[in-house]
N, C-alpha and C positions, 0 to 999 in steps of 0.2 A: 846833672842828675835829673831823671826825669820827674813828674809827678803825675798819676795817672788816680783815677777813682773806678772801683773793684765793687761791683755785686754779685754775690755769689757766697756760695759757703763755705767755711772756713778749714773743713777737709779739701776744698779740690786748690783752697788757696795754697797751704801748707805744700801740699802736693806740687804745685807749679805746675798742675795740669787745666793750664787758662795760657793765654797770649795777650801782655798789653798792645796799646795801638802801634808801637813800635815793632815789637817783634811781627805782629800781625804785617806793617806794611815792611818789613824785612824779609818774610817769606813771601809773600806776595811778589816782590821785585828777586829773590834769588840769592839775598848776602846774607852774611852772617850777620848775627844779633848777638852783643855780649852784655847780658844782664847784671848787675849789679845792685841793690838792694842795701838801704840805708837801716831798714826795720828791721833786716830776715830774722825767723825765729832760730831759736837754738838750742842744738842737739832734739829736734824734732824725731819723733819716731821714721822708721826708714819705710815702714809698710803701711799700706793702704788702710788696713783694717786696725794698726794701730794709733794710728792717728785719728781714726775715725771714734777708737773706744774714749784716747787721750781728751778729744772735743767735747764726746758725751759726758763723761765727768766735769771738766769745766761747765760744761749748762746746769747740770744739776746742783753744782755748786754757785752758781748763779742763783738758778732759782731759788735754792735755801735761803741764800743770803736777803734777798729780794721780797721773799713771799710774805712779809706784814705791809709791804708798801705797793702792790698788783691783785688788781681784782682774778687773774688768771695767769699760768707761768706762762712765763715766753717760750716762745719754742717755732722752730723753723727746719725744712728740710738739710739733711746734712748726708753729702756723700759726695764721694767722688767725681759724680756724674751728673751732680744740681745743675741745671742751666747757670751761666752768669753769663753778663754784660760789662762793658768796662772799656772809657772813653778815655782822652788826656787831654787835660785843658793846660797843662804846664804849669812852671811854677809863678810864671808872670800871670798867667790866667789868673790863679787860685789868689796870691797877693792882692789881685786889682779886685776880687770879688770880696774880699774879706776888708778892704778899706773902701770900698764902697757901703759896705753894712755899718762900719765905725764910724764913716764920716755922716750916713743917715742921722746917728746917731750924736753927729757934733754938731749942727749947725750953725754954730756960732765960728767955727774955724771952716776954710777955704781948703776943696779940696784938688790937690796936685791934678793937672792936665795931663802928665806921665807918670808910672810906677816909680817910687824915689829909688835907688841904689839900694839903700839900707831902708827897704821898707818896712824892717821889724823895726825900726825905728821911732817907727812915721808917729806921731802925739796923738790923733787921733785913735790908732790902733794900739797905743799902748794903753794909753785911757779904759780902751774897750775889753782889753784884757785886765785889769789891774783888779786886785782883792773886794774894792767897794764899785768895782763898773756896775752900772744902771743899764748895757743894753738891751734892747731891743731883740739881738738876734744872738743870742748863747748858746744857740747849740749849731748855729753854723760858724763863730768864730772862736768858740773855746771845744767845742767836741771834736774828737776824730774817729768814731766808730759812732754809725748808729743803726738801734736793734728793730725788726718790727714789733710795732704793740702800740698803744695809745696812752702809756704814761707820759708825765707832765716834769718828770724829774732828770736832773742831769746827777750822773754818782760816776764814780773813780772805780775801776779794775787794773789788774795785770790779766794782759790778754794770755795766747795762749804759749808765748815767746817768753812772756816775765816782764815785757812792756808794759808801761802804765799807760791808761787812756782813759779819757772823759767820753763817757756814754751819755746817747741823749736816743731816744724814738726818731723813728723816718717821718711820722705823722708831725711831731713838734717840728721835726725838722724842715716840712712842707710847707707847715702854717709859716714860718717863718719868713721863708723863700719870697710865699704868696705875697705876706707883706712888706718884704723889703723891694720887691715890683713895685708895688702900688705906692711905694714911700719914694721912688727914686725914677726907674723908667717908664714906666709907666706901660709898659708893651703888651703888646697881644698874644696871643698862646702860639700863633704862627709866624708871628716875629721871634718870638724866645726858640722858636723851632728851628726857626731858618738861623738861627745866630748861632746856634748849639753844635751845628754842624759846618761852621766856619770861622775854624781858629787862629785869631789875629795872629799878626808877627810879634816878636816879643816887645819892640819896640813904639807899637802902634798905642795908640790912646788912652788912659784910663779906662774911663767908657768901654772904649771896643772891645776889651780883655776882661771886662768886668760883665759885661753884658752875654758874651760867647757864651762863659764860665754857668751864670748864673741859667743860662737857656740848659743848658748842658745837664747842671745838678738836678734841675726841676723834669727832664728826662730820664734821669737816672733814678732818681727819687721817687719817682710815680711808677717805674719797671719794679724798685726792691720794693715799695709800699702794693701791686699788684701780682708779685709773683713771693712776697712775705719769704724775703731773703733781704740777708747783712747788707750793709754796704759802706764801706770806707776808701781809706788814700790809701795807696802806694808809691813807695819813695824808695 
C-alpha cells in the first residue's frame, strides 16, 4: 500500500480529480494504475457541486465548534479545480521520519541504523505517542491533517468520511520540521531540497529515508502554508 502526502482541497480530493506520484508515473509510461485506498470516504456525494456544498457545511461546523479558541475562522479555497501538489515518500519514508523525531526526543536510547520490521513497535515511538509523551514534535507524530492558520493547538474531528483525525496548523507543523533539522541533521535548505527529490530504496538507511521524507514535508509544507491549502496523507 502506498503512502503519499495531498495538498490541495478537499472537494477535488473527494472528487479523485488529482493523480498521486504513482498514477502520474503510470500515465507517463502508458500502464494501467489500480488505486486502492485504505481511508476512502463513504457514500460521498456523486456530484461535483454536491460535495463541494457537503465540505462547506463541514467548515462552517468547524468554525463553530472552534470560534472561542481562533482570533479568525479558518478558511481556504475549495473547489474542484484548487491547484494541488502531492509527493510519496512511502511508507518506509514516513516510518524513518517519524522515529527520527521520537528518537530526538529519546536520547538516552540508541537509534536503529535500519527501519525495524515492526516499527510501530519501535520504544522510542511508542513512548512518543503514549497519553503522557513530552514530545517535541506533536503535530508531526501524532497529527494527520493539517489546516492553514497559526493556531498552537492540536483538537480531534471526523473528517469528511466519518474518519477521526488529529488536527494541528501547517505553521506549528513547520516550526516543528524547522526544529527537528536543527535537532538532528542539521542540513541546509538545498540539501533538504535535493533529498526531497530522491527517494531512497526501502531498504536503505535510517538517515537516508528520514531525511528524503523530511526535505519533502518541509516542501510540501511551505507550498500548503503559501498557497493556504490543506494538506495530509493518503493511504
Amino acid at each position: 500500500m502506498a503512502f503519499d502526502l495531498y495538498v490541495g482541497s478537499f472537494t477535488r480530493y473527494i472528487l479523485g480529480a488529482w493523480e498521486n506520484a504513482g498514477q502520474r508515473a503510470a500515465r507517463e509510461a502508458g500502464v494501467e494504475y489500480k488505486l486502492i485506498r485504505d481511508n476512502e470516504t463513504e457514500e460521498a456525494p456523486d456530484s461535483p457541486s454536491a460535495i463541494l456544498e457537503q465540505v462547506g457545511d463541514w467548515m462552517r461546523r468547524l468554525n463553530a465548534g472552534l470560534a472561542e479558541h481562533l482570533d479568525a475562522p479558518l478558511a481556504w479555497e475549495e473547489s474542484e479545480e484548487t491547484p494541488y501538489v502531492t509527493d510519496r515518500p512511502g511508507w518506509s519514508g514516513w516510518a524513518a521520519l517519524l522515529l527520527l523525531a521520537s528518537y530526538a526526543d529519546a536520547p538516552q536510547l540508541k537509534r536503529p541504523a535500519t527501519l525495524p520490521e515492526e516499527w510501530g513497535d519501535d520504544p522510542a515511538y511508542v513512548a512518543a505517542q503514549s497519553d503522557d509523551s513530552e514530545t517535541h514534535y506533536p503535530t508531526l507524530i501524532l497529527a494527520d491533517l493539517w489546516l492553514p492558520g497559526d493556531f498552537e493547538f492540536m483538537f480531534g474531528i471526523e473528517d469528511l468520511g466519518g474518519n477521526p483525525r488529529a488536527v494541528a496548523s501547517l505553521s506549528a507543523l513547520r516550526a516543528e520540521l524547522t526544529a527537528l533539522n536543527d535537532a538532528t541533521l542539521k542540513a541546509s535548505p538545498a540539501d533538504l531540497e535535493k533529498w526531497s527529490r530522491n527517494v531512497p530504496d526501502d531498504d536503505a538507511p535510517l538517515v537516508e529515508l528520514a531525511r528524503s521524507t523530511l526535505g519533502m514535508m518541509i516542501r510540501l509544507c511551505d507550498e500548503a502554508i503559501r498557497t493556504k491549502l490543506p494538506m495530509m496523507p493518503d493511504y
